[in-house]
N, C-alpha and C positions, 0 to 999 in steps of 0.2 A: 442774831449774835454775830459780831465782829470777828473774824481772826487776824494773828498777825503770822506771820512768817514762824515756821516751828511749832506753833500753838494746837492741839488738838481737842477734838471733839465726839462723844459717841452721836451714832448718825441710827439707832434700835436697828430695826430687821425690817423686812420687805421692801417694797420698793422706795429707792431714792433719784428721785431726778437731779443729776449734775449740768449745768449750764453755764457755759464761757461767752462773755460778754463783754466791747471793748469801746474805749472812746477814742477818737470819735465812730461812731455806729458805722457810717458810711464807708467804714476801709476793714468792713466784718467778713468781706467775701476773699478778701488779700490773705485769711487765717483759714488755715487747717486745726483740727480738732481732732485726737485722737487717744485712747487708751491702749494700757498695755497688762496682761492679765499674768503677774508674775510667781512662780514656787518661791520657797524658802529659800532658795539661792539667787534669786532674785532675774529668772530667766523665763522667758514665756516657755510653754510646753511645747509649743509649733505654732504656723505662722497665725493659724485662726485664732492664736491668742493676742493680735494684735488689730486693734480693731479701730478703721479708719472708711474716708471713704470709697476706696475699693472694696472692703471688705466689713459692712455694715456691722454684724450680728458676730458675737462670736459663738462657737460650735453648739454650747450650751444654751443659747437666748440666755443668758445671765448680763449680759451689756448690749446693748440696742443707741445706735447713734443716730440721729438727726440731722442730720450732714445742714441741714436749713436752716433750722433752731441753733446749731453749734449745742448742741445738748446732748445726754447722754439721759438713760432710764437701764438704771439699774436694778435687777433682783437680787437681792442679799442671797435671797432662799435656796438660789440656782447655781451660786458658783460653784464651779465642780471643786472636787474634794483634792487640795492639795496647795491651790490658789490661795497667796498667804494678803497680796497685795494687789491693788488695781489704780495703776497709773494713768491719770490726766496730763496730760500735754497740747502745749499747741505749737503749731510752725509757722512760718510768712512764707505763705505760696507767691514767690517774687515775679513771678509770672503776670499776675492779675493786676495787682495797681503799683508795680514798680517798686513795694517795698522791699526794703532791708535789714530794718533793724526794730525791734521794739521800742527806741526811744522814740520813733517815728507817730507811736499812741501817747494819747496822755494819760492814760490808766486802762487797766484790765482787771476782770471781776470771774471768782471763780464762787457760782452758789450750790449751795445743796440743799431742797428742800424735800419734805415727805407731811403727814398729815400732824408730825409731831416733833418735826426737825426743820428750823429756819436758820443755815447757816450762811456768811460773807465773808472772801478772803478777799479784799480790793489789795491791788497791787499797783503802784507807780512805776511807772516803765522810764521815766527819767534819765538817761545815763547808757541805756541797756545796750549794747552794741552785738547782742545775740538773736539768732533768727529763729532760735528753738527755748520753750521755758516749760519746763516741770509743773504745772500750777499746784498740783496736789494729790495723795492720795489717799483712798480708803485702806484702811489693814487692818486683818484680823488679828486681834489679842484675847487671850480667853475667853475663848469662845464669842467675843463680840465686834464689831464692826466700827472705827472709825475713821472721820476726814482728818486728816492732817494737813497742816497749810503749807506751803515750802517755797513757790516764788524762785525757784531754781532754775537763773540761765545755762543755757547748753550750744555750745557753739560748732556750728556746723549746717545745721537746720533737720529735717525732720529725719534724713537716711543715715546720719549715723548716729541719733538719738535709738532708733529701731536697734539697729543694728549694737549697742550698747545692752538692748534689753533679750538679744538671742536672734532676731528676728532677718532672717536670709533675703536681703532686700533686692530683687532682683528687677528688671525689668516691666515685667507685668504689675510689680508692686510697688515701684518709685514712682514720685509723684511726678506728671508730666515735666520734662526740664524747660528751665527760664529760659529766654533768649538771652543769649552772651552778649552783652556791651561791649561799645566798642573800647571803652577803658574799662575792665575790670576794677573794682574796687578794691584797695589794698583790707586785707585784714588787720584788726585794731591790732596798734603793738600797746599798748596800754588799757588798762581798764581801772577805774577808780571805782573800789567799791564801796559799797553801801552799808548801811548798819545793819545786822540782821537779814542781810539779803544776797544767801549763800551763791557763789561761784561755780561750778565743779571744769576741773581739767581733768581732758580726754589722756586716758594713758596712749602713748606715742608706741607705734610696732616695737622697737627696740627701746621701750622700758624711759623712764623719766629722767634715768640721768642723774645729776648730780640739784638736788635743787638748791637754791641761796635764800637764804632772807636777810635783809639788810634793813639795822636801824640806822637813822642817820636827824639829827638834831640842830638848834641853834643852843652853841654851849656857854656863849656869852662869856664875859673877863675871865679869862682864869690865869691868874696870877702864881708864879711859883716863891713860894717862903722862904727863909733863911734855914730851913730845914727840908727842904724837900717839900713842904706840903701847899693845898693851893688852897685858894681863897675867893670869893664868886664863883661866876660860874652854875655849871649844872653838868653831875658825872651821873649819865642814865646808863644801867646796865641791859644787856638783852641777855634772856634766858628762855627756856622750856619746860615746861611737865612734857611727859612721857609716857605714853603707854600702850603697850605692844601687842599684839593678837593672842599672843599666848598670857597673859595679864600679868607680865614685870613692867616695872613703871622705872622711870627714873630719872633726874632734874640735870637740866645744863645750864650751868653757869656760870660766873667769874669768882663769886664769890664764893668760900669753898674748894674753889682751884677744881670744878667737880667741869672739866672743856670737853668731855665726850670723846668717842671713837667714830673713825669713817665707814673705815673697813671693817667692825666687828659691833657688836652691844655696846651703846645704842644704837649704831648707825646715823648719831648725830655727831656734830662740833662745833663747838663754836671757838671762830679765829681770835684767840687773843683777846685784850680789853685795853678799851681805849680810855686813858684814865688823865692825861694829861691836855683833853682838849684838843688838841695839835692836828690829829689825823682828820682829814676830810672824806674818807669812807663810812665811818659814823665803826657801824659794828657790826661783824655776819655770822650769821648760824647757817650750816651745811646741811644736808639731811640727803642719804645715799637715797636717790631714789630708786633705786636698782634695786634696792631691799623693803621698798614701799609695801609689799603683803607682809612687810615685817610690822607694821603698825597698827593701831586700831585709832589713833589719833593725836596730835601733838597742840599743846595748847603755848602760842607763843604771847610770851610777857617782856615788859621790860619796869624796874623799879629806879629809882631816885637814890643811889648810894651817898652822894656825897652834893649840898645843894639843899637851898628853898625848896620844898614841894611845890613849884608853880611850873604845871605841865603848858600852861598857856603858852609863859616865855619859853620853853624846849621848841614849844614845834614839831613836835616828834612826828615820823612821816617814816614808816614799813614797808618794804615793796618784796614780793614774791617774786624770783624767777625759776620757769623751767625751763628746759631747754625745749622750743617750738612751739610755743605758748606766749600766748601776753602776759606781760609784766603786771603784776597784779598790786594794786596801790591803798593803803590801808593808812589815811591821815588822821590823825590823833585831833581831831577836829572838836569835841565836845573833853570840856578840860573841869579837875576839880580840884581845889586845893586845900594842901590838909594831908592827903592821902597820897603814899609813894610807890604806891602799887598799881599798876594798869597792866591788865588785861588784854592782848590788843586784836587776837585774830585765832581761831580755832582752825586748826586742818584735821579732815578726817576722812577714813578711808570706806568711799562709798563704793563699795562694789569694783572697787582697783583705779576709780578715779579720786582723784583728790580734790576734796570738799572744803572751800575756802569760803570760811565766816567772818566777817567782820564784829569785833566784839567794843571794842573800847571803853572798857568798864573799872572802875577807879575802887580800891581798896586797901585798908592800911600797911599788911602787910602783909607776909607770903602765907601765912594761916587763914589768916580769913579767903582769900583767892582762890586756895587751896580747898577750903571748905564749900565755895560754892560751885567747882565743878569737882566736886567728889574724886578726888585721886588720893587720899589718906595718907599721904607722908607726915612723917616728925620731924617737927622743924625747931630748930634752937638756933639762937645765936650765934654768926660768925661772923669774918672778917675776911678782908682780902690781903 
């Protein structure tokens, strides 16, 4: 059985062998392969909960690596009592054959099989400008075990991937260092993402800062009336659902006049609305990231207020910025017409990093959008 990115699977009990596999084959010894054996807070318990080539077995024999195979044999039966999750990962030991970056494979393959479990998460490395990727992991839900697929870049490579999961990376424990080129390689200022194939940013010592998101579109004729009003054109609004760790939810948008707060509940806003065409910043929504553990996750949208439904001609094109981070680029590239509702990019708060999905998903209207990522608000009729 296939997976794709988010999709999960029960994997039963006893042993499961995990195996990370990449094309082309010959650039298999350039990858590191390792697990991480996490509590409910999502931290290993000490360092033997991190299990790599240094450090094969973790304390219980419940994860056993293969550092040759790049595989992993798992006892369900053995993981000690408290271990909610167990993280697959892998790095580019840039060392070995000069790589750098995952786009450098043309595909990566995470299996899991047992005598009654045949699972596949292929993964296109395409685009990838990360030297660390999340493949997958097992986690226990009532009282049962399964593979989750995730395909989740991590940028930096494998010491502060560790070191995100609890793990006190020190000398004896970091992988040998690459030789330093003589030209350093700039890091990506941009990354164009993928559909379904999540991002996360690393929270920065002194906290994220102010983040932006910016729609920006082709708005085509727009013509002002003998009353004020325009005619062609395309007036795309940006907006958010809402909803916070402590589970108050709440919408920003123009229409409504409902523009958020910086400094308080929600801790979003969005600047104004650009309804005459004219401005060439398109439209920004804030989001304090300084109050980032204030969120559980923000879903951002934009709809067709005024205009043809034809996402095709907008163009619409989203960029994420944080401050010390690549600018994250989210093109409205798959378009549907008919429908003035899109969906265009999920952020969520994964353990204090921020988890950037690409969604691009087309719906009538703020009910039905609303319905399929479960945030329950009542929605009527307005106007701007």
């Amino acid at each position: 059985m296939d997976l794709q990115s988010g999709q999960n699977a029960p994997v039963g009990g006893g042993l499961v062998r995990l195996a990370l596999t990449c094309d082309p084959a010959n650039q298999a010894p350039s990858l590191d392969v390792s697990a991480f054996l996490l509590d409910a807070a999502g931290r290993v318990s000490g360092d033997g909960g991190f299990v790599f080539y240094g450090n094969p077995n973790d304390p219980a024999g419940a994860v056993k690596l293969d550092p040759v195979a790049a595989s992993f044999q798992v006892d369900l039966a053995r993981i000690p009592t408290g271990i909610e999750r167990v993280v697959i990962a892998l790095s580019i030991d840039s060392g070995v054959a000069g790589l750098r970056a995952f786009s450098q494979f043309r595909a990566l393959r995470l299996s899991a099989t047992s005598p009654n479990v045949d699972l596949q998460f292929p993964v296109a490395s395409a685009g990838m400008v990360e030297s660390a990727l999340i493949m997958g992991e097992l986690y226990l839900r009532n009282g049962a075990w399964k593979l989750r697929a995730l395909g989740q870049g991590f940028a930096g490579g494998l010491a502060p991937l560790a070191r995100n999961y609890g793990v006190d990376v020190s000398e004896a424990t970091a992988p040998p260092p690459a030789p330093v080129p003589a030209t350093p390689p700039a890091a990506p200022s941009r990354i164009d993402l993928r559909k379904r194939e999540p991002i996360s940013l690393e929270k920065p010592s002194k906290g994220f800062g102010q983040i932006e998101i910016n729609l920006n579109w082709k708005r085509g004729t727009v013509k002002r009336g003998l009353f004020g009003g325009t005619s062609g054109g395309i007036d795309l609004d940006l907006g958010c659902m809402i909803e916070h760790a402590d589970g108050n939810k709440d919408v920003i948008q123009a229409l409504g006049e409902r523009f958020g707060y910086l400094d308080g509940p929600p801790f979003a806003k969005l600047l104004g609305d650009d309804r005459t065409g004219e401005s060439t910043s398109g439209e920004t929504l804030l989001i304090n990231g300084d109050r980032w553990t204030a969120f559980k996750r923000v879903l951002i949208y934009a709809f067709i207020y005024e205009g043809v439904p034809n996402w095709a001609a907008a163009d619409a094109v989203v960029t994420v910025k944080a401050p010390g981070s690549a600018e994250l680029v989210v093109a409205l590239d798959e378009h549907s017409t008919g429908k003035g509702m899109c969906a265009i990019a999920l952020l969520e708060n994964d353990g204090g990093r921020i988890r950037v999905t690409k969604l691009v998903e087309y719906y009538a209207a703020h009910p039905q959008m609303d319905e399929a990522y479960r945030f329950g608000f009542q929605w009527q009729a307005g106007r701007k």
